[in-house]
PyMOL Python script that loads the backbone (N, CA, C, O; Angstrom):
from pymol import cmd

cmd.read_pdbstr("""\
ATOM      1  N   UNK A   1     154.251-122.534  88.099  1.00  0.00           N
ATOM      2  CA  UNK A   1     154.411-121.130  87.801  1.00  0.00           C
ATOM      3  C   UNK A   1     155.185-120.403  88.904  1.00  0.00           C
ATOM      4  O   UNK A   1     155.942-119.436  88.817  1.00  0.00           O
ATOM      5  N   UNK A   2     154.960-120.823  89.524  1.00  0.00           N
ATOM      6  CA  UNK A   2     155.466-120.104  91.568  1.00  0.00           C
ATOM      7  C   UNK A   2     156.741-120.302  91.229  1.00  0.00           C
ATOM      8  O   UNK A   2     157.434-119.285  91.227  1.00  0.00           O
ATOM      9  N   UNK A   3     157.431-121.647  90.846  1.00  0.00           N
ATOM     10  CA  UNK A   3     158.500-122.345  90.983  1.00  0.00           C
ATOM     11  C   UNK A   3     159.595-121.131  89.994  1.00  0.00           C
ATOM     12  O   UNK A   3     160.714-120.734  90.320  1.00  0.00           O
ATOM     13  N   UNK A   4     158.833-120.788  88.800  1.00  0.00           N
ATOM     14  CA  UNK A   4     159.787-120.002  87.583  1.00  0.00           C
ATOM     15  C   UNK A   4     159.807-118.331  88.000  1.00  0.00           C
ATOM     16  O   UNK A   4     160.649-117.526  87.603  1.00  0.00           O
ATOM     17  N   UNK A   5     158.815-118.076  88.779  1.00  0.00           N
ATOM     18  CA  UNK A   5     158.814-116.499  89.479  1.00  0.00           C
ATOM     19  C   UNK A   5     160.517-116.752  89.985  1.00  0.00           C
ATOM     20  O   UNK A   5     161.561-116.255  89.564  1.00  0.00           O
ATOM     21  N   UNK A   6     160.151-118.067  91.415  1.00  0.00           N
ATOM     22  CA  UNK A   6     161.007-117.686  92.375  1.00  0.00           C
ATOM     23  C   UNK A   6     162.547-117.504  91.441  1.00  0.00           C
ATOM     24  O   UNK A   6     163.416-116.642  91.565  1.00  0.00           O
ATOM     25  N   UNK A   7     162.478-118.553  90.590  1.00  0.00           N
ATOM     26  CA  UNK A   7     163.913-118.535  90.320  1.00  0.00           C
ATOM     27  C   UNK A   7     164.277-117.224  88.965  1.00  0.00           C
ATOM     28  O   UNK A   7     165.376-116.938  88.490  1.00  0.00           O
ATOM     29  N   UNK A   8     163.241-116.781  88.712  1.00  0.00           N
ATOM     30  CA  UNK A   8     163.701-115.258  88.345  1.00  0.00           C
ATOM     31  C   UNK A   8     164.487-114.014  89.337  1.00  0.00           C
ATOM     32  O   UNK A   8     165.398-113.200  89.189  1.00  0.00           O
ATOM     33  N   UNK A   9     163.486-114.442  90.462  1.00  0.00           N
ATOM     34  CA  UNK A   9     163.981-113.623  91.330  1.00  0.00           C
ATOM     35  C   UNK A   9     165.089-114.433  91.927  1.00  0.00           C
ATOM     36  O   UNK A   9     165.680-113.359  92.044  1.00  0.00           O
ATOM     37  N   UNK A  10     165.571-114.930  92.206  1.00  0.00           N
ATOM     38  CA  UNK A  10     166.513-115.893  92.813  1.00  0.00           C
ATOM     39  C   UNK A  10     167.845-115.222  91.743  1.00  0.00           C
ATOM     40  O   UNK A  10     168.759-114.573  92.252  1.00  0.00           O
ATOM     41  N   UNK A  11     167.775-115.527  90.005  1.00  0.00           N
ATOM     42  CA  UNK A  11     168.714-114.855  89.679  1.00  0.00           C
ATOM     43  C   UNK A  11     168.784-113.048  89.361  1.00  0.00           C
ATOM     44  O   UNK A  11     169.848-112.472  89.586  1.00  0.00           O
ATOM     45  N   UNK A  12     168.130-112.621  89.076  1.00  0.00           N
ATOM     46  CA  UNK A  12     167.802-111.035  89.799  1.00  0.00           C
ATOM     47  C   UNK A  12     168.724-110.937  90.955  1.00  0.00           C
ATOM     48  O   UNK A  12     169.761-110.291  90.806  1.00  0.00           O
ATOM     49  N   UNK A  13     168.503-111.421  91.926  1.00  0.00           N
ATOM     50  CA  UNK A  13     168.785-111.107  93.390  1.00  0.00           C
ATOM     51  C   UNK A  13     170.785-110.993  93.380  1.00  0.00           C
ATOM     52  O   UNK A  13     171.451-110.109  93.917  1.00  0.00           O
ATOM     53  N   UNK A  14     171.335-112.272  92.540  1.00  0.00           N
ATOM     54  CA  UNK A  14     172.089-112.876  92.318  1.00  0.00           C
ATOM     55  C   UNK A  14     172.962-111.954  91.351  1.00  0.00           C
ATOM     56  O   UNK A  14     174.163-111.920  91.616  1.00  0.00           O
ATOM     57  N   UNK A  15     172.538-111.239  90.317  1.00  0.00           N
ATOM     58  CA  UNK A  15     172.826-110.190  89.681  1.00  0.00           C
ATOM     59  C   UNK A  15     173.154-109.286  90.656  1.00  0.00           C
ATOM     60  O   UNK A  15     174.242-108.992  91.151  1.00  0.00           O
ATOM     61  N   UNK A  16     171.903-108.841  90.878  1.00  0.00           N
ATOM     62  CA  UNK A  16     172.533-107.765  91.584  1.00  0.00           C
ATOM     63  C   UNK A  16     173.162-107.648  92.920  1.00  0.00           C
ATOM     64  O   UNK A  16     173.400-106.488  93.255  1.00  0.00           O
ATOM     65  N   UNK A  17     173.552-108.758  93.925  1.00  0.00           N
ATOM     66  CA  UNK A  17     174.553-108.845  94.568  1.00  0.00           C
ATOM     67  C   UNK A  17     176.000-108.620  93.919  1.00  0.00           C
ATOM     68  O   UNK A  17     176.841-107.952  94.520  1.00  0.00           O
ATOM     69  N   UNK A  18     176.236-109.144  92.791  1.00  0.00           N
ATOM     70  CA  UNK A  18     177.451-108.917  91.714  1.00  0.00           C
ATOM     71  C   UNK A  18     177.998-107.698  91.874  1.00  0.00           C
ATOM     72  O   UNK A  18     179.032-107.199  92.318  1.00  0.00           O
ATOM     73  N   UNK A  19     176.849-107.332  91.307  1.00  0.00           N
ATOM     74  CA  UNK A  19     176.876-105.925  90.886  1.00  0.00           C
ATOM     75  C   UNK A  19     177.161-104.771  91.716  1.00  0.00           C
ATOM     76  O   UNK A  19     177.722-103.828  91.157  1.00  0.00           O
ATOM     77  N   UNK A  20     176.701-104.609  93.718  1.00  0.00           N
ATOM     78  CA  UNK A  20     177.200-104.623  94.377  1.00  0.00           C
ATOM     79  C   UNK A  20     178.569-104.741  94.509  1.00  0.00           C
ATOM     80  O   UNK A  20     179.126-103.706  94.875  1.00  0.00           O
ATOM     81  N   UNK A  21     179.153-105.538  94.351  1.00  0.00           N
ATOM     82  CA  UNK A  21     180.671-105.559  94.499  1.00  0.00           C
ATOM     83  C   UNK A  21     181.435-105.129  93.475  1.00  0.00           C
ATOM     84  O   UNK A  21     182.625-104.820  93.540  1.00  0.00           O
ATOM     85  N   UNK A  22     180.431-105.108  92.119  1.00  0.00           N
ATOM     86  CA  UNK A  22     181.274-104.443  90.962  1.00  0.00           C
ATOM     87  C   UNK A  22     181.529-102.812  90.392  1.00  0.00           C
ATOM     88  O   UNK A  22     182.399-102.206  89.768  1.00  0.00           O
ATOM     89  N   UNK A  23     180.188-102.520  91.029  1.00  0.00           N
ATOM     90  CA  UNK A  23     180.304-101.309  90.525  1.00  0.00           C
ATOM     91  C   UNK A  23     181.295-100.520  91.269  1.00  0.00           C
ATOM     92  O   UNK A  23     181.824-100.900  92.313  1.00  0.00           O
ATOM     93  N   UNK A  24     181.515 -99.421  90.689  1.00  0.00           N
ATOM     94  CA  UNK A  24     182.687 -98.054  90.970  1.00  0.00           C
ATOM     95  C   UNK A  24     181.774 -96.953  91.729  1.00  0.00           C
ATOM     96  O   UNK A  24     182.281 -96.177  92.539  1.00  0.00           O
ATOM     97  N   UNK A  25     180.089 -96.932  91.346  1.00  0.00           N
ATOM     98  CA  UNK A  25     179.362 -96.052  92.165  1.00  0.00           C
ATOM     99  C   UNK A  25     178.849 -96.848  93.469  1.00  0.00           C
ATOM    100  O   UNK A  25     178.433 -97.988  93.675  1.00  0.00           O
ATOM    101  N   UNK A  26     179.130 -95.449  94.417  1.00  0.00           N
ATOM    102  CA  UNK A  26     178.272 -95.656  95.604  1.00  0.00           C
ATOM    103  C   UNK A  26     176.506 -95.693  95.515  1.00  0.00           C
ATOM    104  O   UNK A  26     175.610 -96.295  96.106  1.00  0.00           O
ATOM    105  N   UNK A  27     176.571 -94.996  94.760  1.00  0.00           N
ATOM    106  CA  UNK A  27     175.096 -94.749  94.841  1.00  0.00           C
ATOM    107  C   UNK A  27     174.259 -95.655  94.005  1.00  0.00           C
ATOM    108  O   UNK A  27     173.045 -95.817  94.126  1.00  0.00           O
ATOM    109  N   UNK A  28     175.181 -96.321  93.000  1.00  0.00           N
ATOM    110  CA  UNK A  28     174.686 -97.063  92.513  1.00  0.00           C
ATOM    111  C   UNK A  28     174.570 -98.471  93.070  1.00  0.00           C
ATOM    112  O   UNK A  28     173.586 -99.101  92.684  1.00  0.00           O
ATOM    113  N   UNK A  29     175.382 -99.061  93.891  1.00  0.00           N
ATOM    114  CA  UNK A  29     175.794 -99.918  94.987  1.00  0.00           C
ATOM    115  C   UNK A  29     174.932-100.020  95.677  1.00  0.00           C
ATOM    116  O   UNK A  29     174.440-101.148  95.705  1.00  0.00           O
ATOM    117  N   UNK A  30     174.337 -99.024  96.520  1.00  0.00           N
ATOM    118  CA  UNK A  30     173.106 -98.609  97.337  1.00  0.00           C
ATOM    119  C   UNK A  30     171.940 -99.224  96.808  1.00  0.00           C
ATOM    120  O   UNK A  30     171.433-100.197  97.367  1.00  0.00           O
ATOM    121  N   UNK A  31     171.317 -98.545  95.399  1.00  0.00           N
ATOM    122  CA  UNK A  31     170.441 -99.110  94.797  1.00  0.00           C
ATOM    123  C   UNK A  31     170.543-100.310  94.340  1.00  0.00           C
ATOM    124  O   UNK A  31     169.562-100.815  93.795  1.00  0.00           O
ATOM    125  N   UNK A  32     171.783-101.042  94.467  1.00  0.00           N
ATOM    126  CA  UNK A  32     171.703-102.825  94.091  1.00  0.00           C
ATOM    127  C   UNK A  32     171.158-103.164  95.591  1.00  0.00           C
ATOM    128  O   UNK A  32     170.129-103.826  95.726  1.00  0.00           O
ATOM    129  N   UNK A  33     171.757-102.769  96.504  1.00  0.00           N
ATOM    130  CA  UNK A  33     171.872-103.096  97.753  1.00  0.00           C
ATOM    131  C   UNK A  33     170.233-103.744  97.796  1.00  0.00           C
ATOM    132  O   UNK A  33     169.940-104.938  97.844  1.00  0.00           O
ATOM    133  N   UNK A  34     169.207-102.471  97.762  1.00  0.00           N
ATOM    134  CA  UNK A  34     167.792-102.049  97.548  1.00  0.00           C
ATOM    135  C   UNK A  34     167.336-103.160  96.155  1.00  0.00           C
ATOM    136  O   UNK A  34     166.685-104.073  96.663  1.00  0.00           O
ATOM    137  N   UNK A  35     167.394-103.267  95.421  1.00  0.00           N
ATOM    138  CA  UNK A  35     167.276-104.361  94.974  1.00  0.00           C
ATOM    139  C   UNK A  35     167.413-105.921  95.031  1.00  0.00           C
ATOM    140  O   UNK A  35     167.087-106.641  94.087  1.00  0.00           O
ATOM    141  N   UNK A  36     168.077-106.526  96.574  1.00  0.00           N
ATOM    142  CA  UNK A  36     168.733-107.708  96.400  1.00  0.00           C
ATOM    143  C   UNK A  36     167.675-107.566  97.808  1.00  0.00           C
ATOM    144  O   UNK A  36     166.993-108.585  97.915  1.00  0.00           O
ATOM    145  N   UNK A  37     167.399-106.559  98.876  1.00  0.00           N
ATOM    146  CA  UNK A  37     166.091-106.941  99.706  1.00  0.00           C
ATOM    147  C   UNK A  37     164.687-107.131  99.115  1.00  0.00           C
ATOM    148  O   UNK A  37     163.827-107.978  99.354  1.00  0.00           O
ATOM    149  N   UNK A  38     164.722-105.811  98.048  1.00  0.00           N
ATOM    150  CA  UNK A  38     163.300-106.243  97.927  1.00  0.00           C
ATOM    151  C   UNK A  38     162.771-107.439  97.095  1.00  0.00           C
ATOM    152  O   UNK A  38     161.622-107.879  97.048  1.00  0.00           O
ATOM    153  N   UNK A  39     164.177-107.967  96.283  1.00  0.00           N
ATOM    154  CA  UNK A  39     164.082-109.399  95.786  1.00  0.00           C
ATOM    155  C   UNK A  39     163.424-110.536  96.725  1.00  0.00           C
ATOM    156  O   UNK A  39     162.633-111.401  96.349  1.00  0.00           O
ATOM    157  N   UNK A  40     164.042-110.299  98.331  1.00  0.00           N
ATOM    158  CA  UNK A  40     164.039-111.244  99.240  1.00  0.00           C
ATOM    159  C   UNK A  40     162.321-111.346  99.611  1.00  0.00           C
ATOM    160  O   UNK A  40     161.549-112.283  99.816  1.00  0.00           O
ATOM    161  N   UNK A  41     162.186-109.718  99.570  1.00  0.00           N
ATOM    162  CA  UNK A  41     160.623-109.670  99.763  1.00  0.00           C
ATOM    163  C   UNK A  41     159.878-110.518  98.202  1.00  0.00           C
ATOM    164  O   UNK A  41     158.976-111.274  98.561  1.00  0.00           O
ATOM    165  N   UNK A  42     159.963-110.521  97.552  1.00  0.00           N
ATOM    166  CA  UNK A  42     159.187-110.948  97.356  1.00  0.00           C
ATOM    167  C   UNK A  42     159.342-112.838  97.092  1.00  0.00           C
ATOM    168  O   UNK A  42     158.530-113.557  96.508  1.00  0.00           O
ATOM    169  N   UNK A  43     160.140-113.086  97.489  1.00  0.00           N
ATOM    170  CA  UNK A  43     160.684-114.881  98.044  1.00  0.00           C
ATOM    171  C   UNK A  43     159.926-115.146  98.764  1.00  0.00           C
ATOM    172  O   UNK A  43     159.294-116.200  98.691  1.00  0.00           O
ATOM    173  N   UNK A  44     159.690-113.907 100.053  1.00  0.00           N
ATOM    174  CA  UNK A  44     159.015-114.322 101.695  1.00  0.00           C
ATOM    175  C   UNK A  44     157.435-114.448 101.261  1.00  0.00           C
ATOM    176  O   UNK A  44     156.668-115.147 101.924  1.00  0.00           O
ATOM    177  N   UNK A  45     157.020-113.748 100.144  1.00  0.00           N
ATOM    178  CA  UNK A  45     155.680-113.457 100.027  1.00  0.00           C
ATOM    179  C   UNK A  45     155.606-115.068  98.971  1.00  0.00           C
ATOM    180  O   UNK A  45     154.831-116.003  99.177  1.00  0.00           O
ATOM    181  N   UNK A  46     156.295-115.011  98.240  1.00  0.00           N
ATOM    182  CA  UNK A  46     156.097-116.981  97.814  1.00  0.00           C
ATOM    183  C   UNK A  46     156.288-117.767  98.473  1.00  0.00           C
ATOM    184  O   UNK A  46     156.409-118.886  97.975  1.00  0.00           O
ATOM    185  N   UNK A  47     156.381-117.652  99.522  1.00  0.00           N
ATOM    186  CA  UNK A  47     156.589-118.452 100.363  1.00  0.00           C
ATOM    187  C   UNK A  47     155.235-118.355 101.719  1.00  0.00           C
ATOM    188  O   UNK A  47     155.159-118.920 102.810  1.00  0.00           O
ATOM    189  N   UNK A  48     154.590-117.671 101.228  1.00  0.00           N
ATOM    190  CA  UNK A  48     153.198-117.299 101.852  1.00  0.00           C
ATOM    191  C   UNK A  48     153.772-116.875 103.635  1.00  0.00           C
ATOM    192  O   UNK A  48     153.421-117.508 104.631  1.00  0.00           O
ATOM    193  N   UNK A  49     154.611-115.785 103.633  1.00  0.00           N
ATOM    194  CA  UNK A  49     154.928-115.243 104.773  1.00  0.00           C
ATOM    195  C   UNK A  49     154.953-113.693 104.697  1.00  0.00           C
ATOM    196  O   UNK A  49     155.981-113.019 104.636  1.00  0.00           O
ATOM    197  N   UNK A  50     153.672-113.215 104.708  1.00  0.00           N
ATOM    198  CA  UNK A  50     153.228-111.523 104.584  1.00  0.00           C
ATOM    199  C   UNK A  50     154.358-110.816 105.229  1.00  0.00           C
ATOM    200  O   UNK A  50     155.223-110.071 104.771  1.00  0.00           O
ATOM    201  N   UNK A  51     154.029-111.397 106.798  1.00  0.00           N
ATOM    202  CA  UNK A  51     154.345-110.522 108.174  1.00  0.00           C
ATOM    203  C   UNK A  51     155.880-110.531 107.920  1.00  0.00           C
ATOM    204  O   UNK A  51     156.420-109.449 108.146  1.00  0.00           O
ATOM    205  N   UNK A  52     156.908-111.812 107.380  1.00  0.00           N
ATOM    206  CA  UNK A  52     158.129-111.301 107.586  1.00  0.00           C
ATOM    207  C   UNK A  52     158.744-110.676 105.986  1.00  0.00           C
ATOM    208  O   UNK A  52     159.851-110.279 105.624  1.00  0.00           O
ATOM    209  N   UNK A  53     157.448-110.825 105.313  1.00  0.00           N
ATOM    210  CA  UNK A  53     158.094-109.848 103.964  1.00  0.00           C
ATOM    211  C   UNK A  53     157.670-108.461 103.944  1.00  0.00           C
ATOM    212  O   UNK A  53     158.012-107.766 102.987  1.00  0.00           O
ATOM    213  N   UNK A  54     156.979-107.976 104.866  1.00  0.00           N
ATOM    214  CA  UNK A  54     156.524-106.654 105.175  1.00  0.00           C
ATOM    215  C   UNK A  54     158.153-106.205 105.622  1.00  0.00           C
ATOM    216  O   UNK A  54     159.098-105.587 105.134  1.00  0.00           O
ATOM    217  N   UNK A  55     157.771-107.023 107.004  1.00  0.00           N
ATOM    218  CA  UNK A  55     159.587-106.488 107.747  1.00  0.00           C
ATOM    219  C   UNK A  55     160.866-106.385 106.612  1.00  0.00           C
ATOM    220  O   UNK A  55     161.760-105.559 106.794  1.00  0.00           O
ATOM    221  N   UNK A  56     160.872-107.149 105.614  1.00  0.00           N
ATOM    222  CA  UNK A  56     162.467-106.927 105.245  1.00  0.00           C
ATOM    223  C   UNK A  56     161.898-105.874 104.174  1.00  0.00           C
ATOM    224  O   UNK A  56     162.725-105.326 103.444  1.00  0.00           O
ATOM    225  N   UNK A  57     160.577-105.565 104.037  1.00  0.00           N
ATOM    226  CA  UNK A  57     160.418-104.880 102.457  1.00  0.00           C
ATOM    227  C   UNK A  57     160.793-103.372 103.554  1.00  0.00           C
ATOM    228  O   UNK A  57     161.424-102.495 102.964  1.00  0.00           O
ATOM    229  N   UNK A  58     160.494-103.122 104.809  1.00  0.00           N
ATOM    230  CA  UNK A  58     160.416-102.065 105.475  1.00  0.00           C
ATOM    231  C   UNK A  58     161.888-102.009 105.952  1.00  0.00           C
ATOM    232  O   UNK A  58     162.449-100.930 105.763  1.00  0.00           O
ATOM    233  N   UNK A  59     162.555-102.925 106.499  1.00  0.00           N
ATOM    234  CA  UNK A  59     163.885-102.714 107.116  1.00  0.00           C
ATOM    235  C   UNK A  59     165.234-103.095 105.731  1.00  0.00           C
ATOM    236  O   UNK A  59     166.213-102.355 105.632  1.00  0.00           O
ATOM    237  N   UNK A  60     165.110-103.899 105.111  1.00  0.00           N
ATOM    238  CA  UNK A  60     165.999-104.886 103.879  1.00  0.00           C
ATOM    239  C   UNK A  60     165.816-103.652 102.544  1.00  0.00           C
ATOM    240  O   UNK A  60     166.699-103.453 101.710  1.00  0.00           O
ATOM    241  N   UNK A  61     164.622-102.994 102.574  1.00  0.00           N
ATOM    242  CA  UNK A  61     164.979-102.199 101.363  1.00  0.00           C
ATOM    243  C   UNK A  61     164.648-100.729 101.608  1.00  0.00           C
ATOM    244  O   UNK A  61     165.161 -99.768 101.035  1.00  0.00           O
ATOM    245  N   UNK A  62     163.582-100.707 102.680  1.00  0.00           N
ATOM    246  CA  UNK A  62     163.722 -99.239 103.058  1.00  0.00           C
ATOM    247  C   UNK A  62     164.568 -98.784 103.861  1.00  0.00           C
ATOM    248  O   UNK A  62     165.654 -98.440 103.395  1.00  0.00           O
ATOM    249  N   UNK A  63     164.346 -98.665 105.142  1.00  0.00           N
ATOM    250  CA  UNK A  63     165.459 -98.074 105.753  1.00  0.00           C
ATOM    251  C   UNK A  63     166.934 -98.685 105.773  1.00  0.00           C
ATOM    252  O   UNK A  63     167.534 -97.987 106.590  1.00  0.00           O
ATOM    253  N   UNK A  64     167.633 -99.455 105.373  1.00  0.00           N
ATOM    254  CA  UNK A  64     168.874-100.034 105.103  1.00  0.00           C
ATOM    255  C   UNK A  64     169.122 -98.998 103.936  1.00  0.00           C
ATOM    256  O   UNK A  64     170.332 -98.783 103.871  1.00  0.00           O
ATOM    257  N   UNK A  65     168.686 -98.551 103.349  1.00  0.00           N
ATOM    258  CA  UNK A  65     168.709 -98.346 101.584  1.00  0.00           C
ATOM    259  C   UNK A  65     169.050 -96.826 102.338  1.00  0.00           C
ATOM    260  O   UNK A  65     170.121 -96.224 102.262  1.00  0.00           O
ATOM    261  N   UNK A  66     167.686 -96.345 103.165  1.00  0.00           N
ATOM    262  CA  UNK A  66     168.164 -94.394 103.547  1.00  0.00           C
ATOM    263  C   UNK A  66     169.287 -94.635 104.827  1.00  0.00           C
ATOM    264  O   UNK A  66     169.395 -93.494 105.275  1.00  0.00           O
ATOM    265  N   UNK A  67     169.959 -95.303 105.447  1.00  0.00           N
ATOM    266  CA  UNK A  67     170.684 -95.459 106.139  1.00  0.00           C
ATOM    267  C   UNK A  67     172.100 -95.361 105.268  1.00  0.00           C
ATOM    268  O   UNK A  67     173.050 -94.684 105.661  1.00  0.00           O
ATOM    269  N   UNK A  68     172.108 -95.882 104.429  1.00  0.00           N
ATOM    270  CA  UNK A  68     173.416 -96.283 103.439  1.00  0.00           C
ATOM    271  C   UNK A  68     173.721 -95.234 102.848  1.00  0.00           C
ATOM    272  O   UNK A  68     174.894 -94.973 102.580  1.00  0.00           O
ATOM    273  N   UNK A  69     172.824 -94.530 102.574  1.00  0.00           N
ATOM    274  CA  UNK A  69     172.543 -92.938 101.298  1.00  0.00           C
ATOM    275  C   UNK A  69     172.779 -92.331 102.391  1.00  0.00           C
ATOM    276  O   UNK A  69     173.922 -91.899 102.239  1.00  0.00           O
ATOM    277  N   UNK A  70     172.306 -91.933 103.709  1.00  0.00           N
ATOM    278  CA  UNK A  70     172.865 -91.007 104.580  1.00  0.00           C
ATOM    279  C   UNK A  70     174.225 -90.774 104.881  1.00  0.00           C
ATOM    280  O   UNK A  70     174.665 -89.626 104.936  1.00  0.00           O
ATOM    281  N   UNK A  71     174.948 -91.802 105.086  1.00  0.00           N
ATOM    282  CA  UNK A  71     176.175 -92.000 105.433  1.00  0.00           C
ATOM    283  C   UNK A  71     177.321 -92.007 104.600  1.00  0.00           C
ATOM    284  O   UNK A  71     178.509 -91.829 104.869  1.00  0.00           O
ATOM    285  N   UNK A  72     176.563 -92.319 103.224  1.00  0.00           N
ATOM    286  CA  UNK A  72     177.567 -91.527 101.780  1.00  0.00           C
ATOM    287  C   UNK A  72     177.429 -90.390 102.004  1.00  0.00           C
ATOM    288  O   UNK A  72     178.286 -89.645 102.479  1.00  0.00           O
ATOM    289  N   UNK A  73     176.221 -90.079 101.661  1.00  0.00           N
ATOM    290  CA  UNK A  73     176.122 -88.429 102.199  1.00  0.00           C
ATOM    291  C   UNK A  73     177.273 -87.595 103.046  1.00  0.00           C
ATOM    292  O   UNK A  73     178.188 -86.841 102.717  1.00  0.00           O
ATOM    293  N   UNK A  74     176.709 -88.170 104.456  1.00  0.00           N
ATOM    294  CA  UNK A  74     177.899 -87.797 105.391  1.00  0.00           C
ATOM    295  C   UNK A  74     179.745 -87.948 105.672  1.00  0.00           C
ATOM    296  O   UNK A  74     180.618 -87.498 106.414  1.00  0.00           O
ATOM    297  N   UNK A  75     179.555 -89.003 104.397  1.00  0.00           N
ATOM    298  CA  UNK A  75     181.396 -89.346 104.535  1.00  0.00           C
ATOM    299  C   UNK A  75     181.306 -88.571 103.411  1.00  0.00           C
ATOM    300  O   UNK A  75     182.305 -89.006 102.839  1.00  0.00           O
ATOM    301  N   UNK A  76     180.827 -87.687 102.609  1.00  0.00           N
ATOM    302  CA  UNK A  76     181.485 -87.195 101.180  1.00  0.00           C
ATOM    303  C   UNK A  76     181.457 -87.846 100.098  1.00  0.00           C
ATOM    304  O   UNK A  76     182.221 -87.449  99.218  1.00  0.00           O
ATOM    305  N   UNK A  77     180.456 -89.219  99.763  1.00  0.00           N
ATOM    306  CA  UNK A  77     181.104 -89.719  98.727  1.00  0.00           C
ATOM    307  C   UNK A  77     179.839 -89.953  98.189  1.00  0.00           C
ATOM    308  O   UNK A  77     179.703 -91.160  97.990  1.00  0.00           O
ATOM    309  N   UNK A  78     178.784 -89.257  97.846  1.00  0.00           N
ATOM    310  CA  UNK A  78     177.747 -88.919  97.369  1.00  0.00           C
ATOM    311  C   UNK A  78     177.840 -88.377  95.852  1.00  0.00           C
ATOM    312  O   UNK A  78     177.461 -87.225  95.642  1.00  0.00           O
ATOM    313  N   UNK A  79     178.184 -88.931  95.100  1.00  0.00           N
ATOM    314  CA  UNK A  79     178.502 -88.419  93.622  1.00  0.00           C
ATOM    315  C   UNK A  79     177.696 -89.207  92.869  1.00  0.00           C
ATOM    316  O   UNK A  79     177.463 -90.415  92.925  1.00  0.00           O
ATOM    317  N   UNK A  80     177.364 -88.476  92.263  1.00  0.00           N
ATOM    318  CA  UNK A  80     176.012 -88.721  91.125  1.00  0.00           C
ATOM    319  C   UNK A  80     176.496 -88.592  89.819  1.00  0.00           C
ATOM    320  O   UNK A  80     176.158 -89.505  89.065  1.00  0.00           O
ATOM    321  N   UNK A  81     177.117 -87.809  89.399  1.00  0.00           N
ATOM    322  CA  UNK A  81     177.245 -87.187  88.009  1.00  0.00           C
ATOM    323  C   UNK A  81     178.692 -87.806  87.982  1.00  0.00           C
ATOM    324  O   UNK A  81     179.244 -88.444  88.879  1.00  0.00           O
ATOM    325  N   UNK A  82     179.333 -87.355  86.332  1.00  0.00           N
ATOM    326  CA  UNK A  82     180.651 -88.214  86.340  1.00  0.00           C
ATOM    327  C   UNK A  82     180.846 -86.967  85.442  1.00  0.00           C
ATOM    328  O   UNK A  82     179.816 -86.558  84.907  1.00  0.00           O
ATOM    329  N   UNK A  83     182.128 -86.213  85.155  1.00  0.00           N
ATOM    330  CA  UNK A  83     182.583 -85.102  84.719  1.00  0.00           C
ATOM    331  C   UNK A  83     183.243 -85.954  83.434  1.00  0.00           C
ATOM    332  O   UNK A  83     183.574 -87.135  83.544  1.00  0.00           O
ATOM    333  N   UNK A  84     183.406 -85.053  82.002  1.00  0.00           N
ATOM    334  CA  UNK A  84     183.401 -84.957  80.833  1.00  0.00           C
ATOM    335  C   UNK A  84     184.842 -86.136  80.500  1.00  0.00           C
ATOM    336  O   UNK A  84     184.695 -87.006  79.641  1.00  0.00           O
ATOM    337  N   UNK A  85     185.765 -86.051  81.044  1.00  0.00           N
ATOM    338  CA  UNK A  85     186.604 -86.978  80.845  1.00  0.00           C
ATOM    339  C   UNK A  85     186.327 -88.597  81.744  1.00  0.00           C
ATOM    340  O   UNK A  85     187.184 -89.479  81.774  1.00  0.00           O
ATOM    341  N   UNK A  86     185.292 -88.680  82.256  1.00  0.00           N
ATOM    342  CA  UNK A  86     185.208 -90.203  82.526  1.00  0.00           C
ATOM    343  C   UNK A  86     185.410 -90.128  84.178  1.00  0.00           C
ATOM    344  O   UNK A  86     184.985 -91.057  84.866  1.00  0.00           O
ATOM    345  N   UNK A  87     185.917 -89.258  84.642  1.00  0.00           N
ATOM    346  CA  UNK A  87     186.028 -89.421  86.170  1.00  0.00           C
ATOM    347  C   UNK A  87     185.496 -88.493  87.044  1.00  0.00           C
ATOM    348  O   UNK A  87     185.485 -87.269  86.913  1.00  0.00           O
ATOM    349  N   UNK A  88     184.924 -89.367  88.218  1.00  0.00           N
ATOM    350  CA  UNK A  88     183.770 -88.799  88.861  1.00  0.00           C
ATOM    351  C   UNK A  88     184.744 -87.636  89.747  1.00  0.00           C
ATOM    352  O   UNK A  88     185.879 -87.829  90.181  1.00  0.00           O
ATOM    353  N   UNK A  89     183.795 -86.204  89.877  1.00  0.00           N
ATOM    354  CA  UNK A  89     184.666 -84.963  90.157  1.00  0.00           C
ATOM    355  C   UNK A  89     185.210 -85.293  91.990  1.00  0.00           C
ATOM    356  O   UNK A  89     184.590 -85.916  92.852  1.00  0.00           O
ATOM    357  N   UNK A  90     185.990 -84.895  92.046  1.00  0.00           N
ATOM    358  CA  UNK A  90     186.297 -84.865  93.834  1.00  0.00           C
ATOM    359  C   UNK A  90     185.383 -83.702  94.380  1.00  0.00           C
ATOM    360  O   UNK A  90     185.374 -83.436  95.582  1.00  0.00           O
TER     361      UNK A  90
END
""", "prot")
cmd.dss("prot")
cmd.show_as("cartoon", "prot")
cmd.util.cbc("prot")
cmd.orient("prot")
């Protein structure tokens, strides 16, 4: 059973690295980003290692994740919404 988790998450993880490189949103990028650690967390925890799946669930999907969103933020490229003809507004 352990064996068919991991490799759910294994392709999960795998997706959404893709997806990462595919998408056109930042913000959506971010949240793959946040998805492909906390995948990892839960690998470390099948793998019966609490202490270093705490760390990446705390550093790999939390703060990496508000670090990344800050700095869109701060360069300007924080766009959420996409305006009526298909392209996201400047």
């Amino acid at each position: 059973m352990t064996a068919w988790v991991a490799l759910v998450v294994v392709v999960l993880m795998l997706v959404a690295a893709v997806a990462v490189l595919r998408l056109r949103s930042f913000v959506a990028a971010v949240a793959a980003t946040s998805v492909v650690g906390l995948g990892l967390t839960v690998l470390f925890v099948l793998l019966q290692a609490p202490d270093v799946a705490m760390t990446e669930a705390a550093v790999g999907a939390g703060l990496s994740g508000v670090i990344l969103a800050l700095a869109l933020r701060r360069l300007g490229l924080w766009r959420i919404e996409e305006t009526r003809g298909g392209r996201e507004d400047a």
